[in-house]
C-alpha atoms as a printed R data frame, in Angstrom:
    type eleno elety resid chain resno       x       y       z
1   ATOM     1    CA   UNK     A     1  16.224 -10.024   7.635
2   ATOM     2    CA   UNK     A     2  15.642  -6.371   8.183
3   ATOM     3    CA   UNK     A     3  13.001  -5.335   5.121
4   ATOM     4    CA   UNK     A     4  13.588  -1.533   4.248
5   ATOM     5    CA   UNK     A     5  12.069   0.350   1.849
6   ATOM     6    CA   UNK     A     6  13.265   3.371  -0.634
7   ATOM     7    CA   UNK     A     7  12.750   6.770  -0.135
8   ATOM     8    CA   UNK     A     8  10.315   6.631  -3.342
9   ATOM     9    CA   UNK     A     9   8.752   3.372  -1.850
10  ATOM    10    CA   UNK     A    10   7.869   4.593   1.463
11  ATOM    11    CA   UNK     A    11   7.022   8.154   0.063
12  ATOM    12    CA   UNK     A    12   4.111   6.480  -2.122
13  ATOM    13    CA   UNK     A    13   2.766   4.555   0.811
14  ATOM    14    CA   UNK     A    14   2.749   7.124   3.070
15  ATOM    15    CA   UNK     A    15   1.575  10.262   0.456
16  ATOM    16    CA   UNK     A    16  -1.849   9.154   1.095
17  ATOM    17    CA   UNK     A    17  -2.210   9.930   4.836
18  ATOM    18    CA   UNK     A    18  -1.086  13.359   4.256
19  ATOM    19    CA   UNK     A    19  -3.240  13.947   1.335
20  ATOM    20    CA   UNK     A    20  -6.399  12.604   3.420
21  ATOM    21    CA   UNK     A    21  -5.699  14.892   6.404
22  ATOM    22    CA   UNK     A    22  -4.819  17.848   3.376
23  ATOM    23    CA   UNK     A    23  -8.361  17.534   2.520
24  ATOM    24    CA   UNK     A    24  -9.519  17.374   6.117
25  ATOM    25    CA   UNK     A    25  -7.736  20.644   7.050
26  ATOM    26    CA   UNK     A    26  -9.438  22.557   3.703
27  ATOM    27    CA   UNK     A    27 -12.856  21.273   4.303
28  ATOM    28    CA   UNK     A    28 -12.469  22.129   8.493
29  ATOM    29    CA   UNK     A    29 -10.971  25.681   7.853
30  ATOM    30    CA   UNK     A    30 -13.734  26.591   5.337
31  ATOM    31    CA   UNK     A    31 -16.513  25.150   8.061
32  ATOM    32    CA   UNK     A    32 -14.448  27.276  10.164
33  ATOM    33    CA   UNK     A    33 -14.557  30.727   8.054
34  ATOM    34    CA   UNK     A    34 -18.822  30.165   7.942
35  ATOM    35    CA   UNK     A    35 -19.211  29.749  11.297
36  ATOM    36    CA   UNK     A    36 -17.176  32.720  12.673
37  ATOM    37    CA   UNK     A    37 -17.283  34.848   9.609
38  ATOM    38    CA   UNK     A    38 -16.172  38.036  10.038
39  ATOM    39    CA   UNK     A    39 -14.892  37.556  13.364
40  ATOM    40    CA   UNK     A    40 -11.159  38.594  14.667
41  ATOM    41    CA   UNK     A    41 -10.864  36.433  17.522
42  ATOM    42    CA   UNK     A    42 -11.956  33.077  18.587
43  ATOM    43    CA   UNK     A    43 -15.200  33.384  21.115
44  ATOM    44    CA   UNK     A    44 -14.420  32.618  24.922
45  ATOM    45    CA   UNK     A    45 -10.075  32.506  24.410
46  ATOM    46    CA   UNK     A    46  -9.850  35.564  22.499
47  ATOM    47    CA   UNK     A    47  -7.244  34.185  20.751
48  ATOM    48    CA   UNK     A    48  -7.076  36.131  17.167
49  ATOM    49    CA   UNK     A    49  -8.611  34.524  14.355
50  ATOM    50    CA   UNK     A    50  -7.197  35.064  10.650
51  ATOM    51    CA   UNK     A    51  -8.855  32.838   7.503
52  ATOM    52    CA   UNK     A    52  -5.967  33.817   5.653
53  ATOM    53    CA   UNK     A    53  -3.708  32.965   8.297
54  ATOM    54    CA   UNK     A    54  -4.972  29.462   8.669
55  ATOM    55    CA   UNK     A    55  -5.270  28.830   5.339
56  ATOM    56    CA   UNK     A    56  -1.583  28.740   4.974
57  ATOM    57    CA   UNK     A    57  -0.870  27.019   8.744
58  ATOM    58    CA   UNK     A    58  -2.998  24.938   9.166
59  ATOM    59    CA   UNK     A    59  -3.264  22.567   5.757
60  ATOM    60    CA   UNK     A    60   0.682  22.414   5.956
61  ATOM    61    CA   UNK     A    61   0.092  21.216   9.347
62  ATOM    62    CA   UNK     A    62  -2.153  18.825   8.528
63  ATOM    63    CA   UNK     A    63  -0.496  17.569   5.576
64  ATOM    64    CA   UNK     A    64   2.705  17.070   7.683
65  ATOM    65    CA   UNK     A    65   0.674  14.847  10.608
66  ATOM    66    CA   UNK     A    66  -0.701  13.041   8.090
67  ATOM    67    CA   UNK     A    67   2.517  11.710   6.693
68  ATOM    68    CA   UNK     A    68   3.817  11.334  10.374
69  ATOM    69    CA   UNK     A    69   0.849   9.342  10.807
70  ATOM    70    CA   UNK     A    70   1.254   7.042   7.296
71  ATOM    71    CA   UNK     A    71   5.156   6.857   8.464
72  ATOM    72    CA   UNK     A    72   4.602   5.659  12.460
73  ATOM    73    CA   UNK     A    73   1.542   3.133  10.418
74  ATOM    74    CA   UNK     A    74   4.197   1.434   8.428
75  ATOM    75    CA   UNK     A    75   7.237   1.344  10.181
76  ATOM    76    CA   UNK     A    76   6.023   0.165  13.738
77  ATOM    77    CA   UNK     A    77   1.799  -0.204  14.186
78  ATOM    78    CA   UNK     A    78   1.356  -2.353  11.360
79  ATOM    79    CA   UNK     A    79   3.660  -5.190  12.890
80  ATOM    80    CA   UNK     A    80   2.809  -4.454  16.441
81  ATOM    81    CA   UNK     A    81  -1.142  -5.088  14.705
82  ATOM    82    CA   UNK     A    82  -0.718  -7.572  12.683
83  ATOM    83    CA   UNK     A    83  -3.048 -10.533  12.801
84  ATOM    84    CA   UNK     A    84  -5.203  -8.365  14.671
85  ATOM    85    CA   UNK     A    85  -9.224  -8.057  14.419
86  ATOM    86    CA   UNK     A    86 -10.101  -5.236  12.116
87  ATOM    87    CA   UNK     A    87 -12.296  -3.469  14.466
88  ATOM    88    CA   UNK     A    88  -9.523  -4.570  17.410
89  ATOM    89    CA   UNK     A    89  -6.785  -2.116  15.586
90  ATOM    90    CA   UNK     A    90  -9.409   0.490  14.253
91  ATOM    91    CA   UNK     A    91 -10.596   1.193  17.863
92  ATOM    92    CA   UNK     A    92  -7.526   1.034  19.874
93  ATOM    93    CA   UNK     A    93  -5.337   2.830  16.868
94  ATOM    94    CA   UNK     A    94  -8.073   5.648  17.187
95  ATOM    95    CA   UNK     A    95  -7.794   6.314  20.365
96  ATOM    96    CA   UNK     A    96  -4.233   6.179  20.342
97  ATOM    97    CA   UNK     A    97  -3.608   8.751  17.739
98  ATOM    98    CA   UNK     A    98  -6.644  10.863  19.246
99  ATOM    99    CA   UNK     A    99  -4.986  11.278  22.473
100 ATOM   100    CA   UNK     A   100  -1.416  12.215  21.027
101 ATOM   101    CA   UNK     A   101  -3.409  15.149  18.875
102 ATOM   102    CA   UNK     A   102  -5.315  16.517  21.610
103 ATOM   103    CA   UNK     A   103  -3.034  16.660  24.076
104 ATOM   104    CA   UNK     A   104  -0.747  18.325  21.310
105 ATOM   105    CA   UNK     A   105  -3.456  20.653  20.354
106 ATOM   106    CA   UNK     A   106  -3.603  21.555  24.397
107 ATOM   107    CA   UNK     A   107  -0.089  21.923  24.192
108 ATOM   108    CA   UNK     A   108  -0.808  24.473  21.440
109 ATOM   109    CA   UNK     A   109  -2.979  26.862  23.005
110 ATOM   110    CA   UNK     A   110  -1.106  26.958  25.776
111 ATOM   111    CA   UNK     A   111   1.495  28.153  23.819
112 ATOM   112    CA   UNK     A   112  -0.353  30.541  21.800
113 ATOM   113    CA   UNK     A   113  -1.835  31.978  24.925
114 ATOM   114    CA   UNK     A   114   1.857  32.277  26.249
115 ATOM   115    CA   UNK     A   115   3.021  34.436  23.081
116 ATOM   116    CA   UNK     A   116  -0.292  36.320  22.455
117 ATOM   117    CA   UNK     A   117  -0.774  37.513  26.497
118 ATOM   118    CA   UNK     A   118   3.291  37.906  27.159
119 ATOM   119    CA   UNK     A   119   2.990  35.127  29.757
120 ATOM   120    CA   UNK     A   120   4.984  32.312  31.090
121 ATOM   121    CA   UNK     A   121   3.963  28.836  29.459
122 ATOM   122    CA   UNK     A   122   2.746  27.115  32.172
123 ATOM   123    CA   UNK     A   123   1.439  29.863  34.347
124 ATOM   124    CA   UNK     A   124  -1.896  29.381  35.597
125 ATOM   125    CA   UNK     A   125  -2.987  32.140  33.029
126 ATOM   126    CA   UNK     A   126  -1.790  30.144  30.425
127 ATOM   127    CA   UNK     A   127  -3.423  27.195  30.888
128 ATOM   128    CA   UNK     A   128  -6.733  28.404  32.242
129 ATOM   129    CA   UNK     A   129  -7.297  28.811  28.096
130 ATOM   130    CA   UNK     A   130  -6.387  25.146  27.902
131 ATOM   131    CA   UNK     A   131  -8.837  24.320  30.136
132 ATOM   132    CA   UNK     A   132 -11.738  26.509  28.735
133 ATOM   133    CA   UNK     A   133 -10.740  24.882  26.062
134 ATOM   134    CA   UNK     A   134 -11.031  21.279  26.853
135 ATOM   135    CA   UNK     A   135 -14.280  22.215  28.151
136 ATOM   136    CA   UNK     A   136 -16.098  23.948  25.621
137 ATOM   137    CA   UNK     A   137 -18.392  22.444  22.850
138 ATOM   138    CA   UNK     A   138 -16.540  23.426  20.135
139 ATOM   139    CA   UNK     A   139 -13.100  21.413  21.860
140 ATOM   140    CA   UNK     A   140 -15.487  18.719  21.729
141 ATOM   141    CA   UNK     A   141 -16.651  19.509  17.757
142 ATOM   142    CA   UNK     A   142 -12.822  19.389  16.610
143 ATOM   143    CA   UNK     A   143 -11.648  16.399  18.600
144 ATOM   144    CA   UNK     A   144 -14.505  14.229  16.885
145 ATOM   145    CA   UNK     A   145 -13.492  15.626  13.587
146 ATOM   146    CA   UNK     A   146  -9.860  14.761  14.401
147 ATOM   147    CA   UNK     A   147 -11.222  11.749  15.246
148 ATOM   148    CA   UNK     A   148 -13.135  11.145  11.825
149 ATOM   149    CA   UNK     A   149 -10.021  11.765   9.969
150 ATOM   150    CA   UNK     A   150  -8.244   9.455  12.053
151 ATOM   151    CA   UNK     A   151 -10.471   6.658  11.318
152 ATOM   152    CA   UNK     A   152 -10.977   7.341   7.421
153 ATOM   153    CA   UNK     A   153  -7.064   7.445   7.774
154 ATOM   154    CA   UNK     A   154  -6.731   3.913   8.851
155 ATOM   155    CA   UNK     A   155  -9.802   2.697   7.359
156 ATOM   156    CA   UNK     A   156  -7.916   3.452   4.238
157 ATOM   157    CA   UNK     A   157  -5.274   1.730   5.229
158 ATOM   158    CA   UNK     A   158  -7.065  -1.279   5.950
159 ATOM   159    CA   UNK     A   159  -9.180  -1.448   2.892
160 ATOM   160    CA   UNK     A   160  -5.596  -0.607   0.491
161 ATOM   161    CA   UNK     A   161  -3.914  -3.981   1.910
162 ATOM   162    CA   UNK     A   162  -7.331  -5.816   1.457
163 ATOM   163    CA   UNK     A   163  -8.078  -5.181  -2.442
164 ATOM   164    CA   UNK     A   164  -4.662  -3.227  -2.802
165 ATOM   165    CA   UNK     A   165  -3.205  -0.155  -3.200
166 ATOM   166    CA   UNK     A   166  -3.541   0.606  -6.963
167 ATOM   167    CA   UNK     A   167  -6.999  -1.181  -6.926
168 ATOM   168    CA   UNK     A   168  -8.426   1.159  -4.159
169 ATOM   169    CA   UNK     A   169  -7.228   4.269  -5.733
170 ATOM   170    CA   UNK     A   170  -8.452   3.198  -9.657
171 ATOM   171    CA   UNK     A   171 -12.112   2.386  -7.647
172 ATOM   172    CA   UNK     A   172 -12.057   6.135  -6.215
173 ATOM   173    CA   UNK     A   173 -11.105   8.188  -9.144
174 ATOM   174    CA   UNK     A   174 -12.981   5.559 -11.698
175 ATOM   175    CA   UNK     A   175 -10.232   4.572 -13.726
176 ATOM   176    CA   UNK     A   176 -11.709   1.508 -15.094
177 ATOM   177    CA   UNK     A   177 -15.449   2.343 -14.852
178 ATOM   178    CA   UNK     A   178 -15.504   2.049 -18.386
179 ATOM   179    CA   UNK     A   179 -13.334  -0.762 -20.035
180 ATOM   180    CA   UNK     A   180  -9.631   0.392 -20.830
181 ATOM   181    CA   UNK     A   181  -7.099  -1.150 -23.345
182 ATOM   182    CA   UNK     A   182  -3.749  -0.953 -22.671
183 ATOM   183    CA   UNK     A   183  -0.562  -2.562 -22.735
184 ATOM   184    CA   UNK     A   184   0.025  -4.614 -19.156
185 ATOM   185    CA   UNK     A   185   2.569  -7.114 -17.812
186 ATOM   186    CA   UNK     A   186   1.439 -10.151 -15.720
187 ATOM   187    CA   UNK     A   187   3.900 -12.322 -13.537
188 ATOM   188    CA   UNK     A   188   2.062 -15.843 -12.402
189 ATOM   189    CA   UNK     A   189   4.045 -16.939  -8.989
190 ATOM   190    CA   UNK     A   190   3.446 -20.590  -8.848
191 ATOM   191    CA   UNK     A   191   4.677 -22.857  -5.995
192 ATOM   192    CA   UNK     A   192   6.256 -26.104  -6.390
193 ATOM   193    CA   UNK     A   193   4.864 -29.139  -5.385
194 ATOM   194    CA   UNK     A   194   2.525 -27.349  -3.535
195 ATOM   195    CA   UNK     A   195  -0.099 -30.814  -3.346
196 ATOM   196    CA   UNK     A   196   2.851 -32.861  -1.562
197 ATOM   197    CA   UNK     A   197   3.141 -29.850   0.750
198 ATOM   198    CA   UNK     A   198  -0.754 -29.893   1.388
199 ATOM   199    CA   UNK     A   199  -0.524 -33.504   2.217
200 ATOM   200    CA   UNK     A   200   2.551 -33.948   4.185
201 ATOM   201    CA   UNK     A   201   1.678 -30.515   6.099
202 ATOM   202    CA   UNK     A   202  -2.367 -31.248   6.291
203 ATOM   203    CA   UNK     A   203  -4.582 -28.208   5.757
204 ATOM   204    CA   UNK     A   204  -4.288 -26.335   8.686
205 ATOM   205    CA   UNK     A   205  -0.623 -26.082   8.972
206 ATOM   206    CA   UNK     A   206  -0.112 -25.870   4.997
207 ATOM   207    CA   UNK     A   207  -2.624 -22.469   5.209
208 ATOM   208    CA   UNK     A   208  -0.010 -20.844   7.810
209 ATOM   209    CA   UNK     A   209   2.618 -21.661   5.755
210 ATOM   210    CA   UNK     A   210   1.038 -20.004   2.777
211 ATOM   211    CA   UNK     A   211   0.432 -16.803   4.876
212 ATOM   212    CA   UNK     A   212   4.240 -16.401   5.302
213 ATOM   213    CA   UNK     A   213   5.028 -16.678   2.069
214 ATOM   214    CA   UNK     A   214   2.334 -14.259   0.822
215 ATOM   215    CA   UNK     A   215   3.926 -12.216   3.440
216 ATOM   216    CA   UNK     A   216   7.647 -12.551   2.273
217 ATOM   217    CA   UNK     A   217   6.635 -12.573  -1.895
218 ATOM   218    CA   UNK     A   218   4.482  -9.153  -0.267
219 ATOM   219    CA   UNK     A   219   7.410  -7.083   0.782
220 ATOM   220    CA   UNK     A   220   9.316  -7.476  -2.903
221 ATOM   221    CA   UNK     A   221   5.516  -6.619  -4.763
222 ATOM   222    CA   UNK     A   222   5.158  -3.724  -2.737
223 ATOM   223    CA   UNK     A   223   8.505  -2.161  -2.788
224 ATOM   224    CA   UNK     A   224   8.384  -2.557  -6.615
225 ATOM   225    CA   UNK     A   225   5.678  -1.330  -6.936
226 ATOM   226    CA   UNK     A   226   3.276  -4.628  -8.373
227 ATOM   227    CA   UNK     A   227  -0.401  -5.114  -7.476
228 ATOM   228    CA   UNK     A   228  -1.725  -8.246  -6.874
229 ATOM   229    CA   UNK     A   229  -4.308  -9.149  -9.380
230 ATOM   230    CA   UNK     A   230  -5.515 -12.369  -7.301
231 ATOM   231    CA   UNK     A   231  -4.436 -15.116  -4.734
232 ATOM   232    CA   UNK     A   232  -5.718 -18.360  -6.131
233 ATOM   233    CA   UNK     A   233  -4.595 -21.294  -3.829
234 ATOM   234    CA   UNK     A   234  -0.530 -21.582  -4.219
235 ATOM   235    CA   UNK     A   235  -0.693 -19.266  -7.221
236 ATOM   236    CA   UNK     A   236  -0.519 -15.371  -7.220
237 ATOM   237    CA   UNK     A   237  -0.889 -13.538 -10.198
238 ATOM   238    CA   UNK     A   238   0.778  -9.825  -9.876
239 ATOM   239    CA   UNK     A   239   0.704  -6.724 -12.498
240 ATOM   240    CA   UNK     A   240   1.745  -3.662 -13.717
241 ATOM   241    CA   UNK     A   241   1.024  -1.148 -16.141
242 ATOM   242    CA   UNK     A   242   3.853  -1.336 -19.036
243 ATOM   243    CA   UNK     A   243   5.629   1.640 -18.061
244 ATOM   244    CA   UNK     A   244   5.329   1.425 -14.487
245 ATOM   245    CA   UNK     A   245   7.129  -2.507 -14.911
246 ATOM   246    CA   UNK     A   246   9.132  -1.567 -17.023
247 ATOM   247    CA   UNK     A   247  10.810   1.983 -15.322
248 ATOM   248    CA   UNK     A   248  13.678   0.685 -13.658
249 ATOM   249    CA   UNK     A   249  13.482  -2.881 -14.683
250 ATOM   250    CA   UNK     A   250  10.949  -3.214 -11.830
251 ATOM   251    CA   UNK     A   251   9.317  -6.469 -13.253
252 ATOM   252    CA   UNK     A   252  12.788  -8.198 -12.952
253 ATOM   253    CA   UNK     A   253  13.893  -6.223  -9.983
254 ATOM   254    CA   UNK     A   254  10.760  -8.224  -8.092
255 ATOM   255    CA   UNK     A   255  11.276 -11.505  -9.228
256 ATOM   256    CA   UNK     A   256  15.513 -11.802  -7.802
257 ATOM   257    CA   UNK     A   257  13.801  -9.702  -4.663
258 ATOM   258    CA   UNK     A   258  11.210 -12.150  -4.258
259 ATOM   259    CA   UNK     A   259  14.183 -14.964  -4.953
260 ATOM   260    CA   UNK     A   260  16.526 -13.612  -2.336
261 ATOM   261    CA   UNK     A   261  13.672 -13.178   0.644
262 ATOM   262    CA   UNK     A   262  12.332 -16.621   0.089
263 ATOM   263    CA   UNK     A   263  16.186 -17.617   0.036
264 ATOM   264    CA   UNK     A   264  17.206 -15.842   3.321
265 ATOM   265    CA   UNK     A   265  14.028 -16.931   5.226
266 ATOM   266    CA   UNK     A   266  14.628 -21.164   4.227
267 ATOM   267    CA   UNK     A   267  15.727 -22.217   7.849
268 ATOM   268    CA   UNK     A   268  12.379 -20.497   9.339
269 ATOM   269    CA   UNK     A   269  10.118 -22.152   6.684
270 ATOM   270    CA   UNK     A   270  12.735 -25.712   7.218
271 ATOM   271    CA   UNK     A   271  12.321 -24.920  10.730
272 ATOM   272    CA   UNK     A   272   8.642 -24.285  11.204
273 ATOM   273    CA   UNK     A   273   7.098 -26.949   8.261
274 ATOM   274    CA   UNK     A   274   9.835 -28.644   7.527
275 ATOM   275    CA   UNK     A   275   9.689 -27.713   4.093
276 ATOM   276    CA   UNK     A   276  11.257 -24.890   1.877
277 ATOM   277    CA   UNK     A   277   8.526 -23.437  -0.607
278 ATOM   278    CA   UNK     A   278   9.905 -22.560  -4.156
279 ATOM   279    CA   UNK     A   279   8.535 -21.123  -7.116
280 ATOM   280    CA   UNK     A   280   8.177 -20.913 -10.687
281 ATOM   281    CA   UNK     A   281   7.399 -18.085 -12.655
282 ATOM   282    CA   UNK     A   282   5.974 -16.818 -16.206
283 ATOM   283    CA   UNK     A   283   6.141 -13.122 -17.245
284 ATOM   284    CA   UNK     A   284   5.074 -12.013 -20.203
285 ATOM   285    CA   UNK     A   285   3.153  -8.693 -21.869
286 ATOM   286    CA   UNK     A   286   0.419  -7.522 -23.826
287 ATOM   287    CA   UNK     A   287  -2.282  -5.533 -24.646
288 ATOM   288    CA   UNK     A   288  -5.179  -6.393 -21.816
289 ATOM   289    CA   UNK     A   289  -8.846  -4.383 -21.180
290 ATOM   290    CA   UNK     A   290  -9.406  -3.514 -17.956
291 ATOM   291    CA   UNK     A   291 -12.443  -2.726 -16.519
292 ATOM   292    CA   UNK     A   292 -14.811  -2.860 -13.548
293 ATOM   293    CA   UNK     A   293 -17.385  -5.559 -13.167
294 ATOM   294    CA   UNK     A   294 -20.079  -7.211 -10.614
295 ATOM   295    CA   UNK     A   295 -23.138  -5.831  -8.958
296 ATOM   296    CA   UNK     A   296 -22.974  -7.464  -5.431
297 ATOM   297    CA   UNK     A   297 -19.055  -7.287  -5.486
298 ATOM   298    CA   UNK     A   298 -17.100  -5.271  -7.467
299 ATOM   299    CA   UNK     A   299 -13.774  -5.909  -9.007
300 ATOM   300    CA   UNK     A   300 -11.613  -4.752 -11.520
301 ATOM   301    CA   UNK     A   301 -11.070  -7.839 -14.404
302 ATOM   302    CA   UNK     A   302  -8.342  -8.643 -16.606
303 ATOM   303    CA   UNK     A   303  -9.342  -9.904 -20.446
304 ATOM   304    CA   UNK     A   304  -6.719 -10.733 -22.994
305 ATOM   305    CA   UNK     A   305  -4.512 -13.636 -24.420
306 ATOM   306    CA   UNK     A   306  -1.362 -12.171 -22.566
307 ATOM   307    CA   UNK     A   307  -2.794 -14.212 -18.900
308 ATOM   308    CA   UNK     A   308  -3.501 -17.324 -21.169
309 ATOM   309    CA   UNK     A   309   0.019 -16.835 -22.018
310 ATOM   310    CA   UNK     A   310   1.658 -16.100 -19.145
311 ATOM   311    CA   UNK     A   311   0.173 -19.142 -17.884
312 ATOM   312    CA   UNK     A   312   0.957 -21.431 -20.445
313 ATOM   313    CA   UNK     A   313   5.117 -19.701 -19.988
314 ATOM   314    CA   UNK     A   314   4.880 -20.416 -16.513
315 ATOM   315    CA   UNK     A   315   3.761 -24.044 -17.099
316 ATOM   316    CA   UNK     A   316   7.074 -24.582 -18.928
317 ATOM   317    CA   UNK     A   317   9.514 -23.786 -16.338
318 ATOM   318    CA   UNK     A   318   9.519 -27.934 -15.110
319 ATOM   319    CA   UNK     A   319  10.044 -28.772 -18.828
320 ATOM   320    CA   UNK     A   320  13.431 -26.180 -19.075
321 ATOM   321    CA   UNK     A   321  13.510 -27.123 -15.665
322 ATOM   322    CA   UNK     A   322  14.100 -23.123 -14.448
323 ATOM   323    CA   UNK     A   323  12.245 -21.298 -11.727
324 ATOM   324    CA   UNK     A   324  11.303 -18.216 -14.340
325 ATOM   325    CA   UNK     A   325  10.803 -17.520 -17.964
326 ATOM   326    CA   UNK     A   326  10.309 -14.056 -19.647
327 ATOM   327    CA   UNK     A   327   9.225 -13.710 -23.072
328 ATOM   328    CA   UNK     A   328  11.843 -11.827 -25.547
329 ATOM   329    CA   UNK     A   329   9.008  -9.208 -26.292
330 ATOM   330    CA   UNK     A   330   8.884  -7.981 -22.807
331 ATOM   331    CA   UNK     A   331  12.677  -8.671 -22.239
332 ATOM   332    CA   UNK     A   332  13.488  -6.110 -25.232
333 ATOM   333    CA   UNK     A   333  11.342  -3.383 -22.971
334 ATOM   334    CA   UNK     A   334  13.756  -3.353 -20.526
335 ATOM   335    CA   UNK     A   335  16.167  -0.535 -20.037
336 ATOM   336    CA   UNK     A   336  19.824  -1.186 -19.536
337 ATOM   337    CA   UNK     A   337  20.136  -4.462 -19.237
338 ATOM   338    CA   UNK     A   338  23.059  -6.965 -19.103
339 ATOM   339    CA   UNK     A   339  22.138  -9.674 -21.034
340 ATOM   340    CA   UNK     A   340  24.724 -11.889 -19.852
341 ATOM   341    CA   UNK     A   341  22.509 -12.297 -16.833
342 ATOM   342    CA   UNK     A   342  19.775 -13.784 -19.111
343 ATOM   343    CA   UNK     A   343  19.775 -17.365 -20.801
344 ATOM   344    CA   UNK     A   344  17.950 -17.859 -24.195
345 ATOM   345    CA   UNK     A   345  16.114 -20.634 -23.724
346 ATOM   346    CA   UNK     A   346  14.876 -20.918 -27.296
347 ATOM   347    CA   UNK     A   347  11.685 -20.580 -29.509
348 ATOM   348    CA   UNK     A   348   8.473 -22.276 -28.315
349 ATOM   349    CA   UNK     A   349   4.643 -22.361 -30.109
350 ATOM   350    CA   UNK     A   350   2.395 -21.558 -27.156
351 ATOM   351    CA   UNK     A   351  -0.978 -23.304 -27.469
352 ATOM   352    CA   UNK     A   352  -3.583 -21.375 -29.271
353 ATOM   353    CA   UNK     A   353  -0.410 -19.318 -30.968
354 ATOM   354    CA   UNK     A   354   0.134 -18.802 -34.559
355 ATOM   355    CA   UNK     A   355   4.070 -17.317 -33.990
356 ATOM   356    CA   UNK     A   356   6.511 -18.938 -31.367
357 ATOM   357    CA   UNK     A   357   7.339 -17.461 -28.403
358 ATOM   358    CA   UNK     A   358  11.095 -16.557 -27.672
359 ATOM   359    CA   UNK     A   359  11.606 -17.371 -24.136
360 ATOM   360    CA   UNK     A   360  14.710 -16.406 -21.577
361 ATOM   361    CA   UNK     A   361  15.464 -17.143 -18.020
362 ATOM   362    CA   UNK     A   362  16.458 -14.523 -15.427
363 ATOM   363    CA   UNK     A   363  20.167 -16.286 -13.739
C-alpha cells in the first residue's frame, strides 16, 4: 500500500525545514553586513556585495532549500534510514546534504563570475574564483555554518518523531509552561487480545510486531494531524485540540484510516506472526489542563475526567461487542456528517458519572 500524504499534510511537515534555514539565512546575512560593512565587493573574488540585495536573495533561497530538504527527508531518507542509529543517520545525512550545497554553492560562483566578468562558464577564468573560493577561510566559515543548519535541521527531525511534532513545538514556544485549560479530545487505541498474542508470539517477536503496527496506526495520526500523548504497552492514547479534531471530521477521519491500513496490511501481519492485530477504541471530549511537568524529564501532562472516560468508553467496546465508541457530545461537534454511518448504541452511566453517557459506533 502506497501511503501518500495531502498537500496540507506534507506542507506542515515540511514548513519547518524551511523556516529553520529562514532563520539561518537572517542571522548569516546580518553576521555578514558586520563583518564587511560598508564594503561593495566581496574581498579576494571581487564579486559585488549588496546587504540589500541579499536580504531579498538569499532568505528566499534559503527558505526554498529548506523545504527541498524537509521534502527529500520525508519522501525518500526517512525509509532508506529507518531503524538506523541516531548518530548513524545524523552523520552520514550531514555529509550528504553538505556536499550537494557546496558543490551547488561552487556551481554558483562560477556562474556569478561568468555573468559579472562577461566570460564563458567554465573557462579557466571562471573557475579560478571557484577555486579561491574553496580555498579561502571564509569558504571554510560558511560550509560549517551550512553544516550547523544541516544538523539542527535533522536534529529536529529526529527529536519531532521522538516526543512528537506538536509536543516539540509547544516545548519551544512554552505553550504549556504554565497550566492551560481547554477543551481536548482523546482517542485510547487498544489492541485485542493482546496477552494471547504475547504468549503465543513470546516477547521478542510480539515487540516487532508492535513496532509495525505503531508504524501503520502512525501514518493515519500523522496525516490527520493527532499527537500521540503516550505508548503504554498495546495501548496508545492520541489527541487533539477541539478544533483541530474536529476541522474536517479529523478525529473520525483517523479512526476508518487507521481501520483500512491495519485492514490492507492483514496478510503481512498473518504472514509474518501469524496473527492479525485488531483494535478497539474510545473517543470522547472534554475540558483537560495541560501543562508541563518534571525536573529530570520533562513532559507535557494531561489532567481531567475526559481520559478516565475515554477509558472507561473504550472498555465497553467487548460488551457492545464493536471496535469503536464515540460519545454523542463529541459526535454533535462534528461538521457535516451522515449519520446513517453512525449506530446509537444507547445511554450508559460511566463509573464515577452522575449523567449517562450517550454512546455511538463509527460503521
Amino acid at each position: 500500500m502506497s501511503v501518500t500524504f495531502s498537500k496540507e499534510s506534507l506542507l506542515y511537515n515540511i514548513l519547518p525545514f524551511g523556516i529553520i534555514w529562514l532563520i539561518f539565512a537572517l542571522v548569516y546575512i546580518v553576521l555578514e553586513k558586520g563583518i564587511l560593512g560598508d564594503l561593495q565587493f566581496y574581498p579576494g573574488t571581487d564579486a559585488p556585495y549588496s546587504f540589500s540585495q541579499n536580504l531579498k536573495v538569499i532568505p528566499a533561497l534559503a527558505f526554498a532549500v529548506g523545504l527541498l530538504m524537509g521534502i527529500f527527508e520525508r519522501r525518500i531518507l526517512q525509509k532508506v534510514f529507518d531503524g538506523r542509529k541516531f548518530r548513524i543517520k545524523i552523520l552520514v545525512k550531514s555529509l550528504f546534504y553538505v556536499s550537494i550545497i557546496v558543490g551547488f554553492l561552487s556551481m554558483a560562483s562560477a556562474m556569478t563570475s561568468s555573468w559579472v566578468f562577461q566570460i564563458p562558464l567554465f573557462s579557466p577564468e571562471a573557475w579560478k574564483n571557484v577555486t579561491y573560493l574553496l580555498n579561502s577561510f571564509a569558504f571554510f566559515g560558511l560550509a560549517l555554518y551550512v553544516a550547523v543548519m544541516v544538523v539542527v535541521s535533522l536534529f529536529y527531525l529526529e527529536i519531532s518523531q521522538a516526543v512528537g511534532k506538536n509536543t516539540l513545538n509547544n516545548f519551544l514556544i512554552g505553550t504549556y509552561n504554565q497550566p492551560i485549560t481547554e477543551e481536548g479530545i482523546f482517542m485510547f487505541v487498544d489492541m485485542k487480545n493482546s496477552t494471547a498474542h504475547a504468549e503465543e508470539l513470546g516477547h521478542t517477536l510480539y515487540f516487532k510486531l508492535l513496532q509495525e503496527y505503531y508504524k501503520d496506526l502512525s501514518y493515519s495520526i500523522e496525516k490527520y494531524k493527532g499527537d500521540v500523548y503516550q505508548y503504554a504497552g498495546d495501548q496508545v492514547i492520541v489527541t487533539w485540540t477541539l478544533d483541530r479534531g474536529i476541522k474536517k471530521n479529523r478525529v473520525a477521519k483517523c479512526l476508518l484510516s487507521m481501520r483500512n491500513i491495519l485492514e490492507f496490511h492483514r496478510d503481512k501481519f498473518l504472514r509474518k506472526y501469524g496473527v492479525f492485530p485488531e483494535f478497539k477504541v474510545g473517543i470522547h471530549t472534554g475540558p483537560v489542563t495541560t501543562g508541563v511537568i518534571g525536573e529530570v524529564k520533562k513532559e507535557i501532562l494531561f489532567t481531567g475526567d475526559v481520559l478516565n472516560s475515554t477509558a472507561r468508553i473504550q472498555d465497553l467496546c467487548n460488551e457492545y461487542e464493536v471496535d469503536n465508541l464515540i460519545s454523542k457530545e463529541l459526535l454533535d461537534k462534528l461538521s457535516s456528517i451522515d449519520i446513517k454511518y453512525f449506530k446509537r448504541i444507547g445511554e450508559v452511566k460511566l463509573k464515577g458519572k452522575k449523567k449517562p453517557t450517550e454512546l455511538y459506533t463509527i460503521l
